[in-house]
C-alpha positions as CSV (number, residue, x, y, z in Angstrom):
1,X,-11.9,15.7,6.7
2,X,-8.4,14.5,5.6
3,X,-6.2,17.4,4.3
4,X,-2.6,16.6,2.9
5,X,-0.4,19.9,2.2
6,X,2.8,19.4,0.7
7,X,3.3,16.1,1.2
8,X,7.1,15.1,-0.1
9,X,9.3,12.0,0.8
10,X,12.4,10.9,-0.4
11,X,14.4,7.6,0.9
12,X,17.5,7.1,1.5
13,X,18.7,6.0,-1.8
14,X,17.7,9.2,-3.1
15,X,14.2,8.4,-4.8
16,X,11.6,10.7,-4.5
17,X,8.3,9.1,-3.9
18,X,6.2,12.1,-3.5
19,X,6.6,15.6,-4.7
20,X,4.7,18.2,-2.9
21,X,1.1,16.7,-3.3
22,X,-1.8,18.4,-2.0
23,X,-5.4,17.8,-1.6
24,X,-8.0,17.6,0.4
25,X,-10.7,14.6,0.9
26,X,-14.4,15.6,2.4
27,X,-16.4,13.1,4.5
28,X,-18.1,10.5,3.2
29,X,-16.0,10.3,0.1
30,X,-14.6,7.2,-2.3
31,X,-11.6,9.1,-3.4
32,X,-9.4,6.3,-5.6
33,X,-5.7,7.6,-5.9
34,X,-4.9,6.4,-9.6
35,X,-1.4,5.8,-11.2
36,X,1.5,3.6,-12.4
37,X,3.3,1.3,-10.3
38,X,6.0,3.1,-9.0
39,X,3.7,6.3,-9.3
40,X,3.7,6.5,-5.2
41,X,0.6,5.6,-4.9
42,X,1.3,3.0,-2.1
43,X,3.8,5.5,-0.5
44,X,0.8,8.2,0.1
45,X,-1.4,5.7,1.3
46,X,1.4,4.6,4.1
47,X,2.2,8.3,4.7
48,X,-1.1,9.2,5.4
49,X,-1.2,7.0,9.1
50,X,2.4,7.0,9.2
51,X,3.6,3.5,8.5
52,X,6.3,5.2,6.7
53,X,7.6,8.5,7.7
54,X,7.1,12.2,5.3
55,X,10.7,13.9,4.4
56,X,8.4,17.0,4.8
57,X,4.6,18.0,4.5
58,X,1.9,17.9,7.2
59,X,-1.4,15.6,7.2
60,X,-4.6,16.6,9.1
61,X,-7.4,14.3,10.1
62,X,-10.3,16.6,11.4
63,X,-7.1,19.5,11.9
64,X,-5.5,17.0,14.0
65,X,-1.7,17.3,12.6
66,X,-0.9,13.5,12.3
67,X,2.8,14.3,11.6
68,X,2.8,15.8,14.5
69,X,2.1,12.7,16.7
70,X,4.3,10.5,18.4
71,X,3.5,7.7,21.1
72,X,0.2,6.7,22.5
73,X,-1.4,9.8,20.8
74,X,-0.1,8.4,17.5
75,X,-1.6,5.0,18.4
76,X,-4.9,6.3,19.1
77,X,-5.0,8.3,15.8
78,X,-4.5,4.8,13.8
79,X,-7.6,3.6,15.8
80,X,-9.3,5.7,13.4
81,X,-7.6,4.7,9.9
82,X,-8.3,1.0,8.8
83,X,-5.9,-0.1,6.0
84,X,-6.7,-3.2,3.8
85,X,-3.2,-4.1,1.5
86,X,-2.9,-5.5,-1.6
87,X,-0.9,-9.2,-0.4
88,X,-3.7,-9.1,2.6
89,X,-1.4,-9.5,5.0
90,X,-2.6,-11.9,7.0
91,X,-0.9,-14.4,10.0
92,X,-1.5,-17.4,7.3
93,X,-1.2,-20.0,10.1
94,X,-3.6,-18.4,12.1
95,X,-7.3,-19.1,12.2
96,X,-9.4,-16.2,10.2
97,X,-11.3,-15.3,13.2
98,X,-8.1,-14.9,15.0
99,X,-6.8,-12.5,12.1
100,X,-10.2,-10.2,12.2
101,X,-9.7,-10.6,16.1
102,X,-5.6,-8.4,15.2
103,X,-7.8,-5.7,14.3
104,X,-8.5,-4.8,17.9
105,X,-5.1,-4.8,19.3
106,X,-5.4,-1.2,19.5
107,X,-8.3,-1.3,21.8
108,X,-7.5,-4.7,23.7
109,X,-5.1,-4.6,27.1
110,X,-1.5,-5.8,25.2
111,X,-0.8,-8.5,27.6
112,X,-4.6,-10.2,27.1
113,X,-4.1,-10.0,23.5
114,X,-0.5,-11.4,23.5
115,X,-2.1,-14.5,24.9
116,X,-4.6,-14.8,22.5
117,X,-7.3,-13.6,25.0
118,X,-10.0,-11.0,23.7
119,X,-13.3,-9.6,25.1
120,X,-16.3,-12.0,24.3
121,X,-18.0,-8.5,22.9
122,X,-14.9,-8.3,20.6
123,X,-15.2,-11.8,20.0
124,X,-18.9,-11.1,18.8
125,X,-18.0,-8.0,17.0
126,X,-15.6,-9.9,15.0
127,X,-18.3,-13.0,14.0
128,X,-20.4,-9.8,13.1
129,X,-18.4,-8.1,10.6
130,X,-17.1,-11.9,9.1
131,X,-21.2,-12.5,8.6
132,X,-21.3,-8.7,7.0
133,X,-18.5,-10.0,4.5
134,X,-20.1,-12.8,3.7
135,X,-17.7,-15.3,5.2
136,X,-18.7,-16.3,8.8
137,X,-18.4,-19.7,7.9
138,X,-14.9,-19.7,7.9
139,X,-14.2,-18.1,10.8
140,X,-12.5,-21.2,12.6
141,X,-10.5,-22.3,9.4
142,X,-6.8,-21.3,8.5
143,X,-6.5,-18.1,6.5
144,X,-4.2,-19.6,4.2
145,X,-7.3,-22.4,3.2
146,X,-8.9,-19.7,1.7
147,X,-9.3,-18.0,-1.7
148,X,-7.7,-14.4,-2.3
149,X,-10.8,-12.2,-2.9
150,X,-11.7,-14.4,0.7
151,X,-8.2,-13.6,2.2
152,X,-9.0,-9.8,1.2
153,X,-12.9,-9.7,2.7
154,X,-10.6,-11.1,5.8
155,X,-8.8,-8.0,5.4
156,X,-11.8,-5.4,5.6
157,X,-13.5,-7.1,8.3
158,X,-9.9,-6.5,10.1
159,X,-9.9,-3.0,9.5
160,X,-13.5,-3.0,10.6
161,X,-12.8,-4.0,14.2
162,X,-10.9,-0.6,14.8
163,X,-14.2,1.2,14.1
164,X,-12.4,3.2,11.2
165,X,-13.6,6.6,10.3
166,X,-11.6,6.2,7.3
167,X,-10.2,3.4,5.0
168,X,-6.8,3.5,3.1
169,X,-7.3,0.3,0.6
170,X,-3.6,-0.1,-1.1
171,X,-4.5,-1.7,-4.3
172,X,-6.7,-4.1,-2.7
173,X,-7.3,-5.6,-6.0
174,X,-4.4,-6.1,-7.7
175,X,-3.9,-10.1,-7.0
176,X,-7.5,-10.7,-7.8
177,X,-9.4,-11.4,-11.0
178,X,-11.6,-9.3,-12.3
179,X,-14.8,-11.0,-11.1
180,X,-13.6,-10.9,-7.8
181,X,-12.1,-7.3,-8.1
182,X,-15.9,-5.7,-8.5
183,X,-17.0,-8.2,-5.1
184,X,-14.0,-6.5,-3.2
185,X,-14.9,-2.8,-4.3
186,X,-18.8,-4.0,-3.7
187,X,-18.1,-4.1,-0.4
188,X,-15.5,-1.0,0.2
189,X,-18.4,1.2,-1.5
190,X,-21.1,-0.4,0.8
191,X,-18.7,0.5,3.6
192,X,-18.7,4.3,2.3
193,X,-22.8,4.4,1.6
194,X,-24.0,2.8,4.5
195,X,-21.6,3.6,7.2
196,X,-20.3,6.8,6.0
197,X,-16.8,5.7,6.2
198,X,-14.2,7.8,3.6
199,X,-12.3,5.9,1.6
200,X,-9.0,6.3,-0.2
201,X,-8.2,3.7,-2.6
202,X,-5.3,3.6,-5.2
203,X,-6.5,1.2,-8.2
204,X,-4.8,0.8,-11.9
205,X,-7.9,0.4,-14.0
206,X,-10.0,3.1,-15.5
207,X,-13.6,1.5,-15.3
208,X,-13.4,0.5,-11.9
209,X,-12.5,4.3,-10.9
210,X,-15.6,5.0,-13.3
211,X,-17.4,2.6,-11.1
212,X,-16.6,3.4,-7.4
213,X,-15.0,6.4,-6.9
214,X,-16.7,9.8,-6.6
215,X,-13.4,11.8,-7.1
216,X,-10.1,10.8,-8.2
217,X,-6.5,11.9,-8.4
218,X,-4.0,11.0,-10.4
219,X,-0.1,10.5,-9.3
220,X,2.8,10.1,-11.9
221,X,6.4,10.0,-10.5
222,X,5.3,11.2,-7.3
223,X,3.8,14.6,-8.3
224,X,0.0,15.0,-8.5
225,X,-0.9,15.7,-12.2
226,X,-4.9,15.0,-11.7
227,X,-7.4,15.9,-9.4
228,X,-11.3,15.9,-10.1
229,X,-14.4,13.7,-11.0
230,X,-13.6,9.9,-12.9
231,X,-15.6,11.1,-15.6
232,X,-13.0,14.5,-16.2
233,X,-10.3,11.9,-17.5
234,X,-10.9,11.5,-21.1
235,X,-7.8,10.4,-23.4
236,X,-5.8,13.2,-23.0
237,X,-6.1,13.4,-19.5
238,X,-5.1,9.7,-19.5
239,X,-1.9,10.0,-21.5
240,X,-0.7,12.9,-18.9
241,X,-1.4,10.2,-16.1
242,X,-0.5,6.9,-17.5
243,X,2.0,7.7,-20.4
244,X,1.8,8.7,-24.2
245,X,2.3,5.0,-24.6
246,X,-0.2,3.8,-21.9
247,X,-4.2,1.7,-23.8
248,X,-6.9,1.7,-22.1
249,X,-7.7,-1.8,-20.1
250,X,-11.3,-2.7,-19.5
251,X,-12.1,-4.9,-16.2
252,X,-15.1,-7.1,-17.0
């Protein structure tokens, strides 16, 4: 279980991303974390495994204090949290099997992996999870030859190789089109059926919530003004989220 309790940060030019948020995210859940941009969406995500650093507030993973950790205990903690971005972030020059390969660094000895060299059963676990998403075929070609929802199913199978217990997707599928948007979060939800991996994914559009998540929260100007199922966020509730002056957006 993931538990966030007071979760605050402000950066150094003063803005306050997050204003003492709170909740708490079962097992096996698809919680999407819903908002404008600027909402600190993103920011939670990144505070959550500590790519950027709470002003104040503790996180648990399974009442493991993750603000708490420093050094290799920190590493091994982010073994257990995959995270997929919204520009991929990929090595573009870099073969695509070579990119999944970067998911392991946590696991592999650092001086193999700085030459390139992995274990053949990471090698094979890799080719595994590229055939799961579809793309094994393009294992041996450039990432930056490929398409963006490919680029992004390069991205899961990445956070796959750490053998994640849970998955923080920052708007995964905000480059994409909607066609390809519904094949991304297709395979996040398959991720949370079949493998009982939790996910947290922060998303802009209403349906797509509807479609994939089982809970939802929604963020606006850092302070939590929503928590509860998709289907609790009728107009009203999407005004206090989005803005008096916010429409409704269907994805197709």
């Amino acid at each position: 279980m993931l538990r966030v309790e007071h979760l605050t940060k402000t950066y150094p030019n003063g803005t306050m991303a997050l204003k003492d948020v709170s909740f708490t995210v079962p097992d096996g859940e698809f919680l999407a974390v819903i908002g404008l941009s600027g909402s600190g969406k993103s920011t939670l995500l990144r505070c959550i495994n500590r790519l950027i650093e709470p002003t104040s507030g503790k996180v648990y993973w399974n009442d493991i204090d993750v603000t708490a950790l420093a050094g290799a205990e920190l590493r091994q903690m982010r073994r257990r949290f995959g995270m997929v971005f919204q520009q991929f972030n990929l090595v573009k020059r870099s073969s695509v099997l070579t990119n999944v390969l970067s998911g392991r660094l946590g696991y592999a000895n650092p001086w193999q992996s700085l030459l390139g060299w992995f274990a053949p059963d990471d090698q094979a676990r890799a080719k595994r999870n590229l055939e799961r998403l579809g793309i094994s075929d393009k294992a041996y070609v450039r990432a930056d030859s490929l398409s963006g929802g490919q680029q992004q199913r390069v991205g899961i199978a990445r956070a796959l190789m750490q053998e994640p217990e849970l998955i923080l997707a920052d708007e995964p599928v905000a480059s994409l089109d909607p066609v390809l948007s519904h094949s991304i979060l297709k395979y996040l939800e398959q991720l949370n059926k079949e493998d009982k991996i939790t996910v947290l994914c922060s998303l802009h559009f209403l349906d797509l919530v509807h479609r994939y998540a089982t809970r939802a929260i929604g963020l606006k100007d850092g302070v939590k003004v929503f928590e509860g199922l998709p289907q609790e966020i009728d107009d009203a509730r999407f005004k206090e989220i989005y803005g008096q002056e916010a429409e409704r957006v269907e994805i197709i």
